[in-house]
C-alpha positions as a Python dict, from the first residue, in 0.01 Angstrom:
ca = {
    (1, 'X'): (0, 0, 0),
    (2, 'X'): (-82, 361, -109),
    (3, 'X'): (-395, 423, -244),
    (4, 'X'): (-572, 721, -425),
    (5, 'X'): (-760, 963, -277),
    (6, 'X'): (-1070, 831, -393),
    (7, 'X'): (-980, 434, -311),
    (8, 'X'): (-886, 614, 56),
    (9, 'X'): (-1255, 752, 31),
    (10, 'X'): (-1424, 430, -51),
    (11, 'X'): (-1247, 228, 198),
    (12, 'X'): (-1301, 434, 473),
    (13, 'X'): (-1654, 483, 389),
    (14, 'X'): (-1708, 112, 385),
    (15, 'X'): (-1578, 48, 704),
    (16, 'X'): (-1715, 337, 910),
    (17, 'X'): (-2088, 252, 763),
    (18, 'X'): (-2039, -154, 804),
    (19, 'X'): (-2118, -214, 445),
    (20, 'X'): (-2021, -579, 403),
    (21, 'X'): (-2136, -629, 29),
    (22, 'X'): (-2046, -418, -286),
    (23, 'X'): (-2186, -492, -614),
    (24, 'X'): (-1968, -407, -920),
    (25, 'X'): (-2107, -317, -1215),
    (26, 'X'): (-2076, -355, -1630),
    (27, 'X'): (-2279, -381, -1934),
    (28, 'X'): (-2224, -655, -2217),
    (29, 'X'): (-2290, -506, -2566),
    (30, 'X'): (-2625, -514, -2581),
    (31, 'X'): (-2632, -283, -2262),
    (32, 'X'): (-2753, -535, -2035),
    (33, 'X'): (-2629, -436, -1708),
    (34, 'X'): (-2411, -742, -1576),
    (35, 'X'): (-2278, -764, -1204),
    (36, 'X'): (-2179, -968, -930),
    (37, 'X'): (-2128, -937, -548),
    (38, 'X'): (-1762, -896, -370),
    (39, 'X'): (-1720, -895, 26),
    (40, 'X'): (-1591, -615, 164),
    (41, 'X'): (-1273, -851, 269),
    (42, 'X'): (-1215, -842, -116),
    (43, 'X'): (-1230, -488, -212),
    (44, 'X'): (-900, -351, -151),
    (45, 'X'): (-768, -652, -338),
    (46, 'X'): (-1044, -572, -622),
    (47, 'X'): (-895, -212, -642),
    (48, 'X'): (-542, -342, -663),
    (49, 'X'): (-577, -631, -892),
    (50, 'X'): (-931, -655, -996),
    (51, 'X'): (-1162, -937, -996),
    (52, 'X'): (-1138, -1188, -1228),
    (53, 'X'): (-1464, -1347, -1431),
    (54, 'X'): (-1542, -1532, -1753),
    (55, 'X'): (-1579, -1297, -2045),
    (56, 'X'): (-1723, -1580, -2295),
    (57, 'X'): (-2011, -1616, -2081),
    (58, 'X'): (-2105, -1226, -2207),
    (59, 'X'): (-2220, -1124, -2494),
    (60, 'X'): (-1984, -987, -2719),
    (61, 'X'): (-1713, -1024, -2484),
    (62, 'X'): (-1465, -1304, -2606),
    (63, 'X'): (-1449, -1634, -2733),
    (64, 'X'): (-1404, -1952, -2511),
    (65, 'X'): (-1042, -2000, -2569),
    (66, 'X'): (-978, -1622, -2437),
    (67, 'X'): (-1225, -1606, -2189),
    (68, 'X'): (-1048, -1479, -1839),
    (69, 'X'): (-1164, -1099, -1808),
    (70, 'X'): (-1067, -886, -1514),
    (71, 'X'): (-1327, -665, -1396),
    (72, 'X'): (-1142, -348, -1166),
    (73, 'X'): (-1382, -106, -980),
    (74, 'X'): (-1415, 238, -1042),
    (75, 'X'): (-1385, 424, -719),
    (76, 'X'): (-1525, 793, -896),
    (77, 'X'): (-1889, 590, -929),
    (78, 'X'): (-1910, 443, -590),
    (79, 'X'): (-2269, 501, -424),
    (80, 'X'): (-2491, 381, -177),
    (81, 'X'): (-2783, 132, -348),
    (82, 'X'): (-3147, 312, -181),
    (83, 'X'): (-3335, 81, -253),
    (84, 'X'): (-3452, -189, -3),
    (85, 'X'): (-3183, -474, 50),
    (86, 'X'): (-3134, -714, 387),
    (87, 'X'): (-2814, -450, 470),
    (88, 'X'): (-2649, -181, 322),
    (89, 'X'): (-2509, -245, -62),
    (90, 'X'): (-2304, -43, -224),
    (91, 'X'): (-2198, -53, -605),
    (92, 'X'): (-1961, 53, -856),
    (93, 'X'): (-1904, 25, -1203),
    (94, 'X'): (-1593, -131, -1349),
    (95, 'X'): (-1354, -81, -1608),
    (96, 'X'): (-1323, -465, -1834),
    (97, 'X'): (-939, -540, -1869),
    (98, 'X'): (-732, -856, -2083),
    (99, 'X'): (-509, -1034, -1791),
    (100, 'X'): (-210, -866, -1902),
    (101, 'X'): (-327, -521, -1780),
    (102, 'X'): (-428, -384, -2072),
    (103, 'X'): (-818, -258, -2137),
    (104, 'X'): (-1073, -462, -2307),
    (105, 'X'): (-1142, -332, -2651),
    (106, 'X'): (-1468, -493, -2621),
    (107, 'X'): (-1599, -330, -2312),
    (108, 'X'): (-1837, -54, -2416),
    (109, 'X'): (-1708, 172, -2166),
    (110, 'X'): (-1361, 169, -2294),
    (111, 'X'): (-1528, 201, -2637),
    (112, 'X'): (-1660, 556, -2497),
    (113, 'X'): (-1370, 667, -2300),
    (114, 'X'): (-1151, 637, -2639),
    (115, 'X'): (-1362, 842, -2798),
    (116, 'X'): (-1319, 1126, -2514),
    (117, 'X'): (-1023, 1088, -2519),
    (118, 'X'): (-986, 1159, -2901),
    (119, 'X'): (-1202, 1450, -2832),
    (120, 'X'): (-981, 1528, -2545),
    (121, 'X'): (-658, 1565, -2712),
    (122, 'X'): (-868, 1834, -2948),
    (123, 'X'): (-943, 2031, -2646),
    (124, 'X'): (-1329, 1892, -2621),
    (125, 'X'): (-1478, 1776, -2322),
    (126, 'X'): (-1814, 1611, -2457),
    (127, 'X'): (-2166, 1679, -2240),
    (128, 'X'): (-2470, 1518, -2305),
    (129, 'X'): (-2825, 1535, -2155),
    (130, 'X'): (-3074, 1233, -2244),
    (131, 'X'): (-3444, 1234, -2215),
    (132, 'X'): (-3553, 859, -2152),
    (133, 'X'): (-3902, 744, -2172),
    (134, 'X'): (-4043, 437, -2058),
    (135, 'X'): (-4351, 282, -1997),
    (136, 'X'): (-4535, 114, -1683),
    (137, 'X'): (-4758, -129, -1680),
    (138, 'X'): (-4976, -388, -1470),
    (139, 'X'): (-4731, -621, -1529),
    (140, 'X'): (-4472, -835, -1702),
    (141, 'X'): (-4702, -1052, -1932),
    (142, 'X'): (-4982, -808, -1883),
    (143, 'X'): (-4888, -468, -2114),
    (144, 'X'): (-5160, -288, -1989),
    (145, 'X'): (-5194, 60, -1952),
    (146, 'X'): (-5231, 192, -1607),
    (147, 'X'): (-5367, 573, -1679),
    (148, 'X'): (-5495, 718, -1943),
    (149, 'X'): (-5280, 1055, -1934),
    (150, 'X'): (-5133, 1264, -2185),
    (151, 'X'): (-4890, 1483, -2201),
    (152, 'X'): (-4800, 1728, -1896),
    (153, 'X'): (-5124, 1548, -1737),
    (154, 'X'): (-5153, 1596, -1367),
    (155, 'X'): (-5317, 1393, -1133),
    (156, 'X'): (-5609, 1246, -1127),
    (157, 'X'): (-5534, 1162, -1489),
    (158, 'X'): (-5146, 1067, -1394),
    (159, 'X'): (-5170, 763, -1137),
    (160, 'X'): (-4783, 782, -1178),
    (161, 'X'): (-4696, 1062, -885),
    (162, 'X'): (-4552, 900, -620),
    (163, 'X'): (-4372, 643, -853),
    (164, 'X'): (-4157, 900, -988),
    (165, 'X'): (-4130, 1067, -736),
    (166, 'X'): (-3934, 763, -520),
    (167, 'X'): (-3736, 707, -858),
    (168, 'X'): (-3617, 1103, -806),
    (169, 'X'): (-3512, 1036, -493),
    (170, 'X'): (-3302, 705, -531),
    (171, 'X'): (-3140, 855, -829),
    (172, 'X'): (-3063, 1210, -609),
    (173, 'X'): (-2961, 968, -301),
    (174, 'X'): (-2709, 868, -574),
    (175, 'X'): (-2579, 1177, -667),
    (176, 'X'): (-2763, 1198, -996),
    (177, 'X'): (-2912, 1522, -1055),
    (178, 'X'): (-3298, 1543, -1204),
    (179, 'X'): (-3417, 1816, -1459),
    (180, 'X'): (-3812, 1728, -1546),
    (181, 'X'): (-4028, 1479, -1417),
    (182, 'X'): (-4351, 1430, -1599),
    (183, 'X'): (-4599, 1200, -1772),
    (184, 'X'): (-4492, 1163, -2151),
    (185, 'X'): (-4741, 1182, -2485),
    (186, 'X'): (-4870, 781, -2471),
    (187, 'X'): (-5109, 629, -2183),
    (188, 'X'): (-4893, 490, -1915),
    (189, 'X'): (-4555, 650, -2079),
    (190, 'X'): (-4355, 833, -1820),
    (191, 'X'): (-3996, 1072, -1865),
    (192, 'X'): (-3731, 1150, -1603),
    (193, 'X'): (-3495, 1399, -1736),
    (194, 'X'): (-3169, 1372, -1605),
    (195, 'X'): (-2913, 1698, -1550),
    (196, 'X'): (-2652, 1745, -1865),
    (197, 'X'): (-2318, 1616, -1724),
    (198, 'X'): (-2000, 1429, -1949),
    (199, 'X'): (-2078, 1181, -2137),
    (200, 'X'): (-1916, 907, -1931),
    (201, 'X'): (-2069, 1006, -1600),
    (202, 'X'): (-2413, 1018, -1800),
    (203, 'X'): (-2356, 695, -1959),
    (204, 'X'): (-2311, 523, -1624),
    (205, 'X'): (-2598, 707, -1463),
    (206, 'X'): (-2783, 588, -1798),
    (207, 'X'): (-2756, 253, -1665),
    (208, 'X'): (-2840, 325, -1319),
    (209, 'X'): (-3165, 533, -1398),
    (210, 'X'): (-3287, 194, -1638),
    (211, 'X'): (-3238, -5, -1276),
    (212, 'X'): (-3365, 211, -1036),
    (213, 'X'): (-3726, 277, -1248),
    (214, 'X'): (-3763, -114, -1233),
    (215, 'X'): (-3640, -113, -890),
    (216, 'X'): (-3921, 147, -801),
    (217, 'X'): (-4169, 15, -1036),
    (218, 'X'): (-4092, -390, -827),
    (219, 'X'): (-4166, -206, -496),
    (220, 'X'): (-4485, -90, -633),
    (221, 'X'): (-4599, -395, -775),
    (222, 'X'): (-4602, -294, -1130),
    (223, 'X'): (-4388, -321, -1443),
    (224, 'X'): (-4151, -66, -1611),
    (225, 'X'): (-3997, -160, -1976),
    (226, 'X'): (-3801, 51, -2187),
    (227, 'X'): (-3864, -119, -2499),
    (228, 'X'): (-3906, 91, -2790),
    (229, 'X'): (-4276, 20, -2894),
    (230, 'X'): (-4421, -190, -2672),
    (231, 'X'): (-4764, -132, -2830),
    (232, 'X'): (-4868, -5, -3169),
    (233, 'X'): (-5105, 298, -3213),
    (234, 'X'): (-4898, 494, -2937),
    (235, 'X'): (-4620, 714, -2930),
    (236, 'X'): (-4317, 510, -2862),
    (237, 'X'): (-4039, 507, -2636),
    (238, 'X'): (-3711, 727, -2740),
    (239, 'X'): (-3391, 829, -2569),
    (240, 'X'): (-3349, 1200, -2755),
    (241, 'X'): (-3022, 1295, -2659),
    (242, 'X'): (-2930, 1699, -2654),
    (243, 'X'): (-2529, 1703, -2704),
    (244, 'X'): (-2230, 2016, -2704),
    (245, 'X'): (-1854, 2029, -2694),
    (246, 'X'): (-1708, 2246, -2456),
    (247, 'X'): (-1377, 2425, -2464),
    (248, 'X'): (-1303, 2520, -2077),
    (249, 'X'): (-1658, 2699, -1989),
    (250, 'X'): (-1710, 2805, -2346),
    (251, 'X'): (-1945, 2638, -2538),
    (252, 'X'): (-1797, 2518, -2888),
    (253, 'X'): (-2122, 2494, -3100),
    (254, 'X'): (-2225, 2861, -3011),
    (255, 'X'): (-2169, 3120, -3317),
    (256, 'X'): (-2229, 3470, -3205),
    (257, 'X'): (-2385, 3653, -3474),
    (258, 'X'): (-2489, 3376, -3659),
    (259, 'X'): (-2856, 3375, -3804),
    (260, 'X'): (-2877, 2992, -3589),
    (261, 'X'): (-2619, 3088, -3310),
    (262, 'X'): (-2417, 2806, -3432),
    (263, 'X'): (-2026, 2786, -3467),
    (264, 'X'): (-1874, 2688, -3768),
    (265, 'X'): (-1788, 2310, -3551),
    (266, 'X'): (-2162, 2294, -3440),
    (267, 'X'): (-2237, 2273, -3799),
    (268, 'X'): (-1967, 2080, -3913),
    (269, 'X'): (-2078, 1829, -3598),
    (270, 'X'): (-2468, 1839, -3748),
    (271, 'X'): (-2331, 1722, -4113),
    (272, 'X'): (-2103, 1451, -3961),
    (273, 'X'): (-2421, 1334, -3749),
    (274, 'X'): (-2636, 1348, -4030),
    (275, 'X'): (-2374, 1189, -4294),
    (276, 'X'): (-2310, 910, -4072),
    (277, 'X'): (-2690, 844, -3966),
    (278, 'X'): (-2759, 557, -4085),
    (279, 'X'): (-2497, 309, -3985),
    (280, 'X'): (-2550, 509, -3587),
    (281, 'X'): (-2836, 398, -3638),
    (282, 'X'): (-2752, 57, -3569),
    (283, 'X'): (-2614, 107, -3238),
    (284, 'X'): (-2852, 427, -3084),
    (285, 'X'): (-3168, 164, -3215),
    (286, 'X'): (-3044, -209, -3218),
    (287, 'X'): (-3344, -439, -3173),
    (288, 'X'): (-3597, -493, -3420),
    (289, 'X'): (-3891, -345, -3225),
    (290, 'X'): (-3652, -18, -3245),
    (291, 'X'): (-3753, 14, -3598),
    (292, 'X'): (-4140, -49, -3488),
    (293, 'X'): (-4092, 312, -3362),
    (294, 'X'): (-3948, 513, -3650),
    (295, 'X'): (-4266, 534, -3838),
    (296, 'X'): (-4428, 897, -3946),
    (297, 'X'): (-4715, 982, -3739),
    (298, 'X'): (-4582, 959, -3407),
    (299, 'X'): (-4288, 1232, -3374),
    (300, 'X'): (-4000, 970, -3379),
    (301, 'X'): (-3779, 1090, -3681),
    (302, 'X'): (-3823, 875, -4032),
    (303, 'X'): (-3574, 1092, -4228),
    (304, 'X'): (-3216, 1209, -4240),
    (305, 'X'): (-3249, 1579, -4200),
    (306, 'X'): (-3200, 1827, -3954),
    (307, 'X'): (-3468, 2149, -3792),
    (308, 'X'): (-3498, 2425, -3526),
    (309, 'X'): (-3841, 2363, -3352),
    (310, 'X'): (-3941, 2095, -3556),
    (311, 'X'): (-3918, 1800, -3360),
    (312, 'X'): (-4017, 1553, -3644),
    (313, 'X'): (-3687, 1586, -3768),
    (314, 'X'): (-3358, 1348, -3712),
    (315, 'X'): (-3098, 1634, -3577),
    (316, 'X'): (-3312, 1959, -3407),
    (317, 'X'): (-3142, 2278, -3256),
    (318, 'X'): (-3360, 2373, -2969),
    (319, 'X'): (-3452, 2751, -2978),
    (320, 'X'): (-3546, 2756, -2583),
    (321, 'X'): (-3348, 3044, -2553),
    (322, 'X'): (-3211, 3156, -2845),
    (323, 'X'): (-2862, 3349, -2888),
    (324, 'X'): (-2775, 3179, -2511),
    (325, 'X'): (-2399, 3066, -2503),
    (326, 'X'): (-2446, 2804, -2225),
    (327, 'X'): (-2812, 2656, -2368),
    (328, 'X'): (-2644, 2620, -2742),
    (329, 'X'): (-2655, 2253, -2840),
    (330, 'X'): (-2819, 1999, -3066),
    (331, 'X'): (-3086, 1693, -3000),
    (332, 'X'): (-3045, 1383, -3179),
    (333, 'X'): (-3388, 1220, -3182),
    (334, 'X'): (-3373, 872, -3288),
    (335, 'X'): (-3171, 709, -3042),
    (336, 'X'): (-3444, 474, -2846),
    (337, 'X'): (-3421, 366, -2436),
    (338, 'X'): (-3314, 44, -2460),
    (339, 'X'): (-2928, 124, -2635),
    (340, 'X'): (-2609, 51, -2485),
    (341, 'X'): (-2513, 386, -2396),
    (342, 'X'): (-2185, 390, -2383),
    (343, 'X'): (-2170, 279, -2784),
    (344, 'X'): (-2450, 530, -2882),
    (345, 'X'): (-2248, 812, -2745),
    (346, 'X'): (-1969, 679, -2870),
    (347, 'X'): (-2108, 643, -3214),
    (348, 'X'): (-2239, 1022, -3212),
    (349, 'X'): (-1913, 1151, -3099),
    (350, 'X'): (-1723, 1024, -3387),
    (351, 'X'): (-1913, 1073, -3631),
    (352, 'X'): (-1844, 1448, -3614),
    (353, 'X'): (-1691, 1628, -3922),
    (354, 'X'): (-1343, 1824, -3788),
    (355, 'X'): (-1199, 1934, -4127),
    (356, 'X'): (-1475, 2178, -4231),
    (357, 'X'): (-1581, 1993, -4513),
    (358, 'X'): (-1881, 1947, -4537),
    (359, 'X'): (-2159, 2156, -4428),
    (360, 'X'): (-2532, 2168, -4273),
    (361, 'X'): (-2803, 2140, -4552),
    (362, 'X'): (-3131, 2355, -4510),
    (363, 'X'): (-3374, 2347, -4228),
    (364, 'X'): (-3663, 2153, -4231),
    (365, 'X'): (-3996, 2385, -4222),
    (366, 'X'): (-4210, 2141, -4283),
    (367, 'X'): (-4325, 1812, -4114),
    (368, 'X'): (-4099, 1556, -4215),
    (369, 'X'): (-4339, 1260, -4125),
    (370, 'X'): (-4648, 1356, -4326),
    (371, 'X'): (-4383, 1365, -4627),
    (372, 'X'): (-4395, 1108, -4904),
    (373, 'X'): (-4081, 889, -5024),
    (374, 'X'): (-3837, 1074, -5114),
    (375, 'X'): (-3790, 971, -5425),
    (376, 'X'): (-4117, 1150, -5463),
    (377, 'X'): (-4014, 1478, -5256),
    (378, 'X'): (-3860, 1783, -5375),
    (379, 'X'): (-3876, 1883, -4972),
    (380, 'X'): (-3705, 1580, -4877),
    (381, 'X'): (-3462, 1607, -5157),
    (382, 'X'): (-3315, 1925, -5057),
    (383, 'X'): (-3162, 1690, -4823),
    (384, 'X'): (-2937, 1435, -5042),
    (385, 'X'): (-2648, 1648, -4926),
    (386, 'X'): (-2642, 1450, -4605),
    (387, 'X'): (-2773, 1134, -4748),
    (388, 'X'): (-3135, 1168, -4700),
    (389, 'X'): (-3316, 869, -4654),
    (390, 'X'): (-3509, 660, -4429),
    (391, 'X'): (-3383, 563, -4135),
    (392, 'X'): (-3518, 155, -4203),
    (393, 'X'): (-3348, -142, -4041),
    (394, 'X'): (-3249, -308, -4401),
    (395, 'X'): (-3057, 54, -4467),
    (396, 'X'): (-2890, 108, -4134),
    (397, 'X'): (-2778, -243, -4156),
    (398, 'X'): (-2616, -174, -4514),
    (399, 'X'): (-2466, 117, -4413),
    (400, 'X'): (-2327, -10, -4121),
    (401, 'X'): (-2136, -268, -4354),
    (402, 'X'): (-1986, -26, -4584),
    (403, 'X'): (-1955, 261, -4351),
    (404, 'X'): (-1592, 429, -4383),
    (405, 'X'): (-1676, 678, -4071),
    (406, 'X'): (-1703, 358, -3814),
    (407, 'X'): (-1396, 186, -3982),
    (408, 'X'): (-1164, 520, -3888),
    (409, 'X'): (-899, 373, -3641),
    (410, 'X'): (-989, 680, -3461),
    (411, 'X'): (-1338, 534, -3329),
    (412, 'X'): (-1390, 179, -3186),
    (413, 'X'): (-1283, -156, -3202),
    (414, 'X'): (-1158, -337, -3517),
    (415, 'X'): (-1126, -753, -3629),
    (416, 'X'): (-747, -768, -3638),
    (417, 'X'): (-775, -780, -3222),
    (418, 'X'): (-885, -1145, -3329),
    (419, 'X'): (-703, -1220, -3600),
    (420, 'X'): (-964, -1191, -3835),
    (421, 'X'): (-967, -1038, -4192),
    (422, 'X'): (-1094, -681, -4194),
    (423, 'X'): (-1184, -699, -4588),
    (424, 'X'): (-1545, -665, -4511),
    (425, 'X'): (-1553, -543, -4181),
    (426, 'X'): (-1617, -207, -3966),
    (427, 'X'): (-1514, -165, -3605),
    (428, 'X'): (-1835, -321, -3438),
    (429, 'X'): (-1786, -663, -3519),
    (430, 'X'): (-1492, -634, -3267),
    (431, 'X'): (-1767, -646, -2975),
    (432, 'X'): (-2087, -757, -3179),
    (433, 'X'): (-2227, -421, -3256),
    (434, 'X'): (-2291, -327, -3653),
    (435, 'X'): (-2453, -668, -3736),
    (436, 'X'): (-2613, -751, -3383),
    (437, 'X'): (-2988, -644, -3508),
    (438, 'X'): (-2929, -973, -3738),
    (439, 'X'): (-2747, -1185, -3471),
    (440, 'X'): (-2887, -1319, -3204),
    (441, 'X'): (-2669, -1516, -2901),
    (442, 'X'): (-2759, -1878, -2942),
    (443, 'X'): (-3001, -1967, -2617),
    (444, 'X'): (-3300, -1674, -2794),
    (445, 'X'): (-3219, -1809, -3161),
    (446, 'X'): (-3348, -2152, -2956),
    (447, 'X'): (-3590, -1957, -2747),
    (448, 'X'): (-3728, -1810, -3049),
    (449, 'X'): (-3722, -2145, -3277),
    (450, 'X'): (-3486, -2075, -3469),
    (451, 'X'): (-3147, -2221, -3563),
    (452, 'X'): (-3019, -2043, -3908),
    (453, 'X'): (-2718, -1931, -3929),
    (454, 'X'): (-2769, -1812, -4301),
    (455, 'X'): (-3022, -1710, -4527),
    (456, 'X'): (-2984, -1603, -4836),
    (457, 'X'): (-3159, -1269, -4803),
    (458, 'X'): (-3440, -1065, -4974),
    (459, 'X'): (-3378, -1063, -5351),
    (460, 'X'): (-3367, -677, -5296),
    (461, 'X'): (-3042, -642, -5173),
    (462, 'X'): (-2845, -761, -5445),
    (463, 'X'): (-2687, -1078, -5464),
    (464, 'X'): (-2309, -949, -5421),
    (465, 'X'): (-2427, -775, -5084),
    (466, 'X'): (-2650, -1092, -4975),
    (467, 'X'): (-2303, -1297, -4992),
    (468, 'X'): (-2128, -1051, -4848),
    (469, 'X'): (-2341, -1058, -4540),
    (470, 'X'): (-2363, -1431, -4528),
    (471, 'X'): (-2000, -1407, -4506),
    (472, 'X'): (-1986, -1180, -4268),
    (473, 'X'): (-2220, -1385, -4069),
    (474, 'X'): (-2031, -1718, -4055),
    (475, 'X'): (-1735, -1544, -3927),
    (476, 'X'): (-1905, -1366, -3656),
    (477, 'X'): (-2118, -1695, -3557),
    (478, 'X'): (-1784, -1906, -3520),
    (479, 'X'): (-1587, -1637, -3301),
    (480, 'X'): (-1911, -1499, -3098),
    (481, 'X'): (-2107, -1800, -3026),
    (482, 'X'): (-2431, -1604, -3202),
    (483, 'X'): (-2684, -1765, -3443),
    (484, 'X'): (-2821, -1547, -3732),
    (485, 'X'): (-3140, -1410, -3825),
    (486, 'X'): (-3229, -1200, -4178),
    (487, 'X'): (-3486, -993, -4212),
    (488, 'X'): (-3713, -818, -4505),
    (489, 'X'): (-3772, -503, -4443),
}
């Protein structure tokens, strides 16, 4: 059999070094990290003709009668696992495919490669540099903070040192490159800053970063969550993500000459961000505690609108070093830690404006958070141009329902894969995603007490959009095996 260079690489790796388990790798739709363990005996035939596993036992996956999934390793992410295991793991993460061959429209990896691809065939390659936060504490049932640091805060005030400093080197042992390490604005919040890379690669070590701070935080006897707001009266948790399209080695949002060093596309990219905020905001903050954290006061972004240095706002373009080709790029703000990655990049890719239609509205030189409603606002309603509002979980939900810019063919996943109407729908239902902050899979509805599958909902909406959704909702319970929760915002 003749293999690729890389599957050559892999193999020969694995036998020279003895490994004799490898753990492959995917994420549901919620971004749980899912895996399971294959003998080395098995992993030519994995590369060849994957590994086969039962999708309707993942969320968002498939339904019953369509279960078999075949899971194929990617031999580009293979890596040695550091931390401490009996013997020698390795892991890698897999591409989700139907029996027939073909890929998985629910697997939110293929969801992001699609949209590369798009961006691809344009002549984009699409980098991205997160910033997640995260929290440690005593333990599991015991949110308790272990330091009372601040920002920047060395020791003795940052007990947190030698924590971070193991995560740095697991994630370096694994070839993922660190930028900052430091203790973060909240008691007990942390941030590891990983390198800028493509958005795939990043994605991937996204979900190896979440592991290997629990990992680290396990050895130590201690706790690490990523959960948006874990506790109230403290900064929470978010994922700000700094983004750029590049042409070759030239950077496509750069506009020499321009009073914000900003091509006409890096403008055209902030209005299609901004347009299409609301119903992203679904997928970049998709739990209910996400929405605990967009609240003024605490520098998470509350409305749609865009800034230089002011990082209260949704969309900022960091003025590090201004008029610098290579450092040109904008930071979405609201996206939170505990996101499936591979959607919210996704979701931020194509939401981009390509036809030059619409442009940038005005800076924000105020901050946004100490504004009123903006109803109220003549500084927030400078903004209506790109749909200024807040970003509340009643809205994004809304949104989401009616949003033509997820519905494009162009971005992910639509109904008719299942035969189901698309009258009402937008690509995430495919996989679970635009209503999944209302749906909940059926074990927590019963872990939480709770068995509705309908409500009718808060006499605010309207009662044409409160059928709608219930609608919506009995189609997606019957197909995805999820039970349905409203709430009031």
């Amino acid at each position: 059999m003749v293999h690729s260079d890389e599957v050559e690489y892999v193999l020969r790796t694995i036998e020279e070094r003895g490994i004799r388990f490898i753990r492959l790798w995917f994420t549901d739709v919620l971004g749980f990290l899912k895996a399971f363990t294959i003998t080395s005996q098995e992993l030519e035939g994995a590369f060849a003709e994957g590994m086969g596993f039962d999708g309707s036992s993942i969320d968002g996956f498939s339904r019953i009668q369509e279960s078999d999934m075949v899971a194929v390793p990617d031999p580009a992410t293979f890596q040695l696992i550091p931390w401490k295991t009996e013997a020698e793991v390795a892991r890698m993460f897999c591409d989700v495919l139907n029996p027939d061959g073909s890929p998985f429209e629910g697997d939110p990896r293929f969801v992001l490669k699609k949209q590369l691809k798009r961006a691809a065939d344009l002549g984009y390659t699409f980098y991205v540099g997160p910033e997640l936060e995260y929290f440690y504490f005593k333990g599991v049932n015991q949110p308790e903070f272990l330091d009372q640091g601040g920002y920047f805060d060395e020791t003795p005030l940052d007990l947190a040192t030698d924590w971070r400093k193991r995560t740095v080197a697991y994630l370096e042992s694994m070839g993922i490159p660190v930028e900052y390490v430091h203790h973060e604005v909240a008691p007990s919040q942390h941030e590891i800053d990983l390198r800028y890379t493509d958005a795939l690669t990043m994605a991937d070590n996204v979900m190896t970063y979440r592991l290997t701070v629990k990992e680290v935080a396990q050895e130590f006897g201690i706790y690490a969550t990523f959960m948006p707001k874990p506790v109230q009266g403290v900064n929470g948790s978010g994922m700000h993500t700094h983004q750029s399209l590049f042409t070759g080695d030239r950077n496509a949002f750069f506009g020499e000459g321009d009073e914000y060093h900003l091509s006409t596309l890096g403008k055209h990219y902030i209005a299609g961000i901004l347009s299409a905020a609301r119903e992203i905001t679904l997928v970049t903050n998709q739990w209910v505690n996400s929405y605990k954290r967009l609240v003024p006061g605490y520098e998470a972004p509350v409305y749609v609108c865009w800034a230089r240095r002011n990082r209260s706002a949704l969309v900022r373009v960091p003025q590090y070093k201004p008029g610098n080709e290579q450092a040109t790029r904008i930071e979405y703000r609201s996206p939170d830690p505990a996101c499936n990655p591979y959607l919210a990049f996704a979701s931020m890719l194509g939401a981009v404006h390509s036809d030059g239609s619409v442009g940038p509205p005005q800076f924000v030189t105020v901050t946004v958070s100490e504004l009123p409603a903006p109803a109220d606002s003549e500084a927030v309603n400078c903004f209506t141009r790109a749909g200024a509002a807040p970003l509340m979980l009643g809205a994004a939900t809304r949104a989401a329902i009616r949003s033509k810019a997820l519905a494009t063919k162009a971005s992910l996943p639509r109904l008719e894969s299942n035969g189901l109407s698309t009258d009402m729908s937008c690509p995430f239902f495919r996989a679970g995603h635009s209503t999944r902050l209302t749906l909940l899979p059926r074990k927590l509805a019963r872990d939480l007490g709770t068995d509705v599958t309908s409500q009718r909902s808060p006499s605010n909406w309207g009662q044409g959009r409160v059928g709608q959704m219930a609608d919506i909702v009995n189609v997606r319970r019957r197909s995805f095996g999820l039970q349905a929760r409203f709430h009031c915002e």
